[in-house]
C-alpha positions as semicolon CSV with decimal commas, in nm:
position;residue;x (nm);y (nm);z (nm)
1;X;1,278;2,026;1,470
2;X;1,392;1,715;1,285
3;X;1,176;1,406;1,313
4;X;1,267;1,101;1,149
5;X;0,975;0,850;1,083
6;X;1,105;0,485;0,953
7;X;0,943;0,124;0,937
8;X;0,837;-0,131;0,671
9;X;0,685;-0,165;0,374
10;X;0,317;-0,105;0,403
11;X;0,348;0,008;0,804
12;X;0,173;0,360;0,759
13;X;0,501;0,530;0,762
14;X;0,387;0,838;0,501
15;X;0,077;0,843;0,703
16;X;0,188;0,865;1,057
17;X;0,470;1,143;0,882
18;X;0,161;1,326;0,780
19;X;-0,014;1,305;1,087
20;X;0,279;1,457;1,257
21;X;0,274;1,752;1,026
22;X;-0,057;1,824;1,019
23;X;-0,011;1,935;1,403
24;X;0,234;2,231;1,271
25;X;0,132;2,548;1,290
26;X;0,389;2,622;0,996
27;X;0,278;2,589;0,609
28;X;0,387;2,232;0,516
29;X;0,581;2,140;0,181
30;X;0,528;1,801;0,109
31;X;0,856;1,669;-0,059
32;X;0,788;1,402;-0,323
33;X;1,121;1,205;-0,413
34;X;0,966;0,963;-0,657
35;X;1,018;1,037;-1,026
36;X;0,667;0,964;-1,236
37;X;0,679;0,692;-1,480
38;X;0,412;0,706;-1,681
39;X;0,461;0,328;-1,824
40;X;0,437;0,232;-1,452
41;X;0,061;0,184;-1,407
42;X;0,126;0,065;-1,025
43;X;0,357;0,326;-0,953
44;X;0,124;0,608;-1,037
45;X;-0,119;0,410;-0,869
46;X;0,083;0,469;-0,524
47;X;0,159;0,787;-0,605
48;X;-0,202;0,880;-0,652
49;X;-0,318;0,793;-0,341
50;X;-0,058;0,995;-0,129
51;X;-0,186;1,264;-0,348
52;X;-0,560;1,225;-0,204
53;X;-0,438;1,193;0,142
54;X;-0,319;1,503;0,136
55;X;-0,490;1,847;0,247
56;X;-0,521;2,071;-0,048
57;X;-0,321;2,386;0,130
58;X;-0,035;2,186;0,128
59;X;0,246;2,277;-0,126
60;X;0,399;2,011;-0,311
61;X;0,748;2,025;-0,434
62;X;0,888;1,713;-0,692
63;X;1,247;1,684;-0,603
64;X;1,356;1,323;-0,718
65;X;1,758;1,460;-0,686
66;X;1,862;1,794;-0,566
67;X;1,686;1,675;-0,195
68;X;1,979;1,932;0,024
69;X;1,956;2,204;-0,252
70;X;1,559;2,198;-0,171
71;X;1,580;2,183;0,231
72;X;1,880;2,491;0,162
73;X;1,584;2,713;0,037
74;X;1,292;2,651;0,278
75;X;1,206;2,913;0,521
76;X;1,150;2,896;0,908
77;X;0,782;2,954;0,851
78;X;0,769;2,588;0,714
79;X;0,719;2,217;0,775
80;X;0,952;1,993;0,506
81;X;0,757;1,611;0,483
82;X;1,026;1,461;0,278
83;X;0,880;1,093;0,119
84;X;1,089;0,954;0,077
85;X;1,474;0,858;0,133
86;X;1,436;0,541;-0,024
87;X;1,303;0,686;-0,287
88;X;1,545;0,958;-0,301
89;X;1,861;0,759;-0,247
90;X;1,743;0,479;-0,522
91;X;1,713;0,816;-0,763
92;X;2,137;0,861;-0,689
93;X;2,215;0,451;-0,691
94;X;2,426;0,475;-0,974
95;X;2,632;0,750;-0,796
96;X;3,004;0,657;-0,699
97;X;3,077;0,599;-0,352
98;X;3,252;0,927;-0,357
99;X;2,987;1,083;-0,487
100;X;2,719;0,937;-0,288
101;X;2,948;1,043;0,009
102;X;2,925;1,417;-0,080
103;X;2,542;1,382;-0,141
104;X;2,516;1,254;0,234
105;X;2,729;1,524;0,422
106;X;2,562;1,804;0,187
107;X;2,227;1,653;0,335
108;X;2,341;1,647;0,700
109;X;2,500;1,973;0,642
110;X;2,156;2,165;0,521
111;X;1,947;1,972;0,818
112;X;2,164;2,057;1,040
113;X;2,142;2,447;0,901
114;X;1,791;2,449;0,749
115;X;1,527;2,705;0,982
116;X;1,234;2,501;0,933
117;X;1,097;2,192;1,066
118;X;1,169;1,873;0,883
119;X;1,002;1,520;0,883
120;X;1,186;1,272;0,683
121;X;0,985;0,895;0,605
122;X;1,250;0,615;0,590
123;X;1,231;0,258;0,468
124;X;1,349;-0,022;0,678
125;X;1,518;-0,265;0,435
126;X;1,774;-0,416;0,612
127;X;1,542;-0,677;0,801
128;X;1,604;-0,976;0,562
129;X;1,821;-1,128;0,422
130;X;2,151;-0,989;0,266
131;X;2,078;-0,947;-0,109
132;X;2,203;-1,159;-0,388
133;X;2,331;-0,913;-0,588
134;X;2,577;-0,570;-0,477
135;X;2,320;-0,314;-0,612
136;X;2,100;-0,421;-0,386
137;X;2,358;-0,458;-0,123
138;X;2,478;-0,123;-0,198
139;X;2,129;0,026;-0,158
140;X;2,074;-0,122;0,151
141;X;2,384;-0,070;0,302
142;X;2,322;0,317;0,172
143;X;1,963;0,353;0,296
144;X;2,043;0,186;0,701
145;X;2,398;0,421;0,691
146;X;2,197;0,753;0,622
147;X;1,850;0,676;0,821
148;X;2,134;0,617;1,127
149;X;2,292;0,978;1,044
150;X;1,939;1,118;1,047
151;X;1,860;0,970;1,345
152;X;2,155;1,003;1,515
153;X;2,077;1,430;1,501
154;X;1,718;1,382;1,516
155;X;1,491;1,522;1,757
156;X;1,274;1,238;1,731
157;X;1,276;0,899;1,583
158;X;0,940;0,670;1,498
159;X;0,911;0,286;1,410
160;X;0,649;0,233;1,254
161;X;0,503;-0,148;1,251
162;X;0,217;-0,349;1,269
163;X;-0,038;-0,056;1,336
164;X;0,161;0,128;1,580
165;X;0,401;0,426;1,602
166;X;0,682;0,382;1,851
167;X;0,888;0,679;2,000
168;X;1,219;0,513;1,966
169;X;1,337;0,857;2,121
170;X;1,131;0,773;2,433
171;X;1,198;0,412;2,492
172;X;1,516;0,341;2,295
173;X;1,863;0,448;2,372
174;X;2,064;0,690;2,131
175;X;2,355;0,515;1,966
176;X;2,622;0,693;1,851
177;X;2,726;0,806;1,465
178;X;2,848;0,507;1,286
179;X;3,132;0,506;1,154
180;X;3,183;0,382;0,831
Protein backbone atom coordinates (compact mmCIF):
# COMPACT_ATOMS: atom_id res chain seq x y z
CA UNK A 1 0.00 0.00 0.00
CA UNK A 2 1.32 3.41 -1.03
CA UNK A 3 -0.57 6.46 0.19
CA UNK A 4 0.49 9.77 -0.69
CA UNK A 5 -0.75 12.62 1.68
CA UNK A 6 0.02 16.35 0.20
CA UNK A 7 -1.39 19.97 0.97
CA UNK A 8 -0.11 23.31 2.35
CA UNK A 9 1.80 24.70 4.74
CA UNK A 10 0.19 24.39 8.10
CA UNK A 11 -2.93 22.05 6.61
CA UNK A 12 -2.37 19.02 9.10
CA UNK A 13 -0.64 17.09 6.47
CA UNK A 14 1.96 15.10 9.09
CA UNK A 15 -1.07 14.72 11.20
CA UNK A 16 -3.67 13.31 8.95
CA UNK A 17 -0.30 10.95 7.60
CA UNK A 18 -0.21 9.84 11.17
CA UNK A 19 -3.67 9.25 11.61
CA UNK A 20 -3.59 7.00 8.65
CA UNK A 21 -0.85 4.93 10.14
CA UNK A 22 -1.96 4.59 13.33
CA UNK A 23 -4.88 2.30 11.76
CA UNK A 24 -1.98 -0.32 10.63
CA UNK A 25 -1.78 -3.28 12.16
CA UNK A 26 2.04 -3.31 11.04
CA UNK A 27 4.90 -1.69 13.38
CA UNK A 28 5.28 1.87 11.97
CA UNK A 29 8.79 3.60 11.22
CA UNK A 30 8.37 7.08 11.25
CA UNK A 31 10.85 8.54 8.60
CA UNK A 32 12.23 11.95 9.61
CA UNK A 33 13.88 13.77 6.49
CA UNK A 34 14.80 16.97 8.27
CA UNK A 35 18.44 17.36 9.29
CA UNK A 36 18.68 19.04 13.09
CA UNK A 37 20.20 22.36 13.28
CA UNK A 38 20.91 23.11 16.46
CA UNK A 39 21.43 27.08 15.74
CA UNK A 40 17.82 26.86 14.41
CA UNK A 41 15.79 27.53 17.57
CA UNK A 42 12.40 27.40 15.35
CA UNK A 43 13.35 24.49 13.53
CA UNK A 44 13.84 22.31 16.55
CA UNK A 45 10.88 23.89 17.74
CA UNK A 46 8.82 22.07 14.77
CA UNK A 47 10.62 19.23 15.05
CA UNK A 48 9.81 18.85 18.69
CA UNK A 49 6.38 18.82 18.44
CA UNK A 50 6.07 16.00 15.74
CA UNK A 51 8.15 14.26 18.26
CA UNK A 52 5.26 14.53 21.05
CA UNK A 53 2.64 13.65 18.63
CA UNK A 54 3.94 10.62 18.22
CA UNK A 55 3.13 7.19 20.10
CA UNK A 56 6.15 6.02 21.91
CA UNK A 57 6.18 2.29 20.13
CA UNK A 58 6.87 3.91 17.10
CA UNK A 59 10.47 3.58 15.66
CA UNK A 60 12.06 6.52 14.38
CA UNK A 61 14.60 6.44 11.68
CA UNK A 62 16.66 10.06 10.69
CA UNK A 63 17.26 9.71 7.04
CA UNK A 64 17.81 13.38 5.71
CA UNK A 65 19.51 11.60 2.22
CA UNK A 66 19.70 7.96 1.55
CA UNK A 67 15.43 8.12 1.56
CA UNK A 68 15.33 4.72 -1.35
CA UNK A 69 18.34 3.03 0.43
CA UNK A 70 16.01 3.21 3.73
CA UNK A 71 12.51 2.09 2.06
CA UNK A 72 15.11 -0.90 0.22
CA UNK A 73 15.55 -2.33 3.83
CA UNK A 74 12.09 -2.21 5.49
CA UNK A 75 10.25 -5.37 5.94
CA UNK A 76 6.59 -6.35 5.02
CA UNK A 77 5.73 -6.38 8.69
CA UNK A 78 5.98 -2.48 8.53
CA UNK A 79 4.31 0.90 7.99
CA UNK A 80 7.07 3.62 6.37
CA UNK A 81 5.53 7.49 7.42
CA UNK A 82 8.06 9.30 5.40
CA UNK A 83 7.95 13.41 6.52
CA UNK A 84 8.82 14.66 4.49
CA UNK A 85 9.66 15.02 0.59
CA UNK A 86 10.10 18.54 0.83
CA UNK A 87 12.23 18.11 3.29
CA UNK A 88 14.01 15.35 1.72
CA UNK A 89 14.33 16.77 -1.77
CA UNK A 90 15.57 20.38 -0.29
CA UNK A 91 18.41 17.98 1.56
CA UNK A 92 19.60 16.92 -2.47
CA UNK A 93 18.91 20.73 -4.02
CA UNK A 94 22.31 21.18 -4.88
CA UNK A 95 22.27 17.83 -6.81
CA UNK A 96 22.70 18.05 -10.74
CA UNK A 97 19.80 17.45 -12.77
CA UNK A 98 21.37 14.19 -13.65
CA UNK A 99 21.82 13.38 -10.45
CA UNK A 100 18.62 14.39 -9.04
CA UNK A 101 17.20 12.25 -11.97
CA UNK A 102 18.82 9.01 -10.66
CA UNK A 103 17.71 9.90 -7.03
CA UNK A 104 13.99 9.97 -8.41
CA UNK A 105 13.87 6.63 -10.46
CA UNK A 106 15.95 4.87 -7.51
CA UNK A 107 12.91 6.15 -5.31
CA UNK A 108 10.16 4.97 -7.68
CA UNK A 109 12.12 1.91 -8.22
CA UNK A 110 12.26 0.80 -4.26
CA UNK A 111 8.32 1.91 -3.84
CA UNK A 112 7.46 0.21 -6.43
CA UNK A 113 9.56 -3.03 -4.91
CA UNK A 114 9.47 -2.24 -1.17
CA UNK A 115 7.00 -5.14 0.93
CA UNK A 116 5.72 -2.77 3.34
CA UNK A 117 3.24 -0.13 3.45
CA UNK A 118 4.35 3.38 2.79
CA UNK A 119 2.79 6.88 3.56
CA UNK A 120 4.68 9.67 2.09
CA UNK A 121 3.62 13.67 3.41
CA UNK A 122 4.13 16.12 0.47
CA UNK A 123 4.24 19.88 0.33
CA UNK A 124 2.18 21.76 -2.09
CA UNK A 125 4.40 24.66 -3.26
CA UNK A 126 3.50 25.29 -6.54
CA UNK A 127 0.26 27.40 -5.67
CA UNK A 128 1.87 30.90 -6.00
CA UNK A 129 3.60 32.57 -7.78
CA UNK A 130 6.66 31.43 -9.93
CA UNK A 131 9.76 32.26 -7.82
CA UNK A 132 12.21 35.02 -8.39
CA UNK A 133 15.09 33.19 -8.32
CA UNK A 134 15.97 29.37 -10.24
CA UNK A 135 16.74 27.61 -6.87
CA UNK A 136 13.59 28.13 -5.92
CA UNK A 137 12.24 27.41 -9.29
CA UNK A 138 14.22 24.37 -9.40
CA UNK A 139 12.82 23.17 -6.06
CA UNK A 140 9.51 23.66 -6.99
CA UNK A 141 9.57 22.40 -10.24
CA UNK A 142 11.42 19.20 -8.40
CA UNK A 143 8.96 18.82 -5.50
CA UNK A 144 5.32 19.06 -8.04
CA UNK A 145 7.43 16.53 -10.74
CA UNK A 146 8.04 13.81 -7.97
CA UNK A 147 4.69 14.25 -5.70
CA UNK A 148 3.01 13.58 -9.50
CA UNK A 149 5.28 10.27 -9.88
CA UNK A 150 4.16 9.28 -6.39
CA UNK A 151 0.86 9.82 -7.06
CA UNK A 152 0.63 8.70 -10.28
CA UNK A 153 1.50 4.79 -8.63
CA UNK A 154 -0.21 5.54 -5.52
CA UNK A 155 -2.90 3.68 -4.03
CA UNK A 156 -4.26 6.65 -2.57
CA UNK A 157 -3.79 10.32 -2.76
CA UNK A 158 -4.98 13.06 0.12
CA UNK A 159 -5.28 17.00 -0.11
CA UNK A 160 -5.11 18.23 2.73
CA UNK A 161 -6.61 21.99 3.26
CA UNK A 162 -8.43 24.10 5.37
CA UNK A 163 -9.33 21.37 8.06
CA UNK A 164 -10.21 18.68 5.76
CA UNK A 165 -8.69 15.56 4.13
CA UNK A 166 -9.84 14.94 0.58
CA UNK A 167 -9.58 11.47 -1.20
CA UNK A 168 -8.35 12.82 -4.44
CA UNK A 169 -8.38 8.98 -5.35
CA UNK A 170 -12.17 9.00 -4.78
CA UNK A 171 -13.32 12.17 -6.36
CA UNK A 172 -10.46 13.16 -8.68
CA UNK A 173 -9.47 11.57 -11.89
CA UNK A 174 -5.93 9.83 -12.33
CA UNK A 175 -3.73 11.73 -14.75
CA UNK A 176 -1.19 10.14 -16.39
CA UNK A 177 2.91 10.18 -15.70
CA UNK A 178 4.23 13.45 -16.79
CA UNK A 179 6.55 13.59 -18.90
CA UNK A 180 9.29 15.73 -18.46
Amino acid sequence: MLILVTGPARSGKSEWAEAIARQSTRSIVYIATAQVNLDDREWQTRIAKHQQRRPADWQTWHVPIELADAIAQAKSTQCLLVDSLGTWLANLIDQSEIDWQQSVFHLLTCLQQTPSDLIFVAEEVGWGVVPAYQSGRQFRDRLGNLTRAIGTIADAVYLVTGGYAIDLTRVGVRLPAAVD
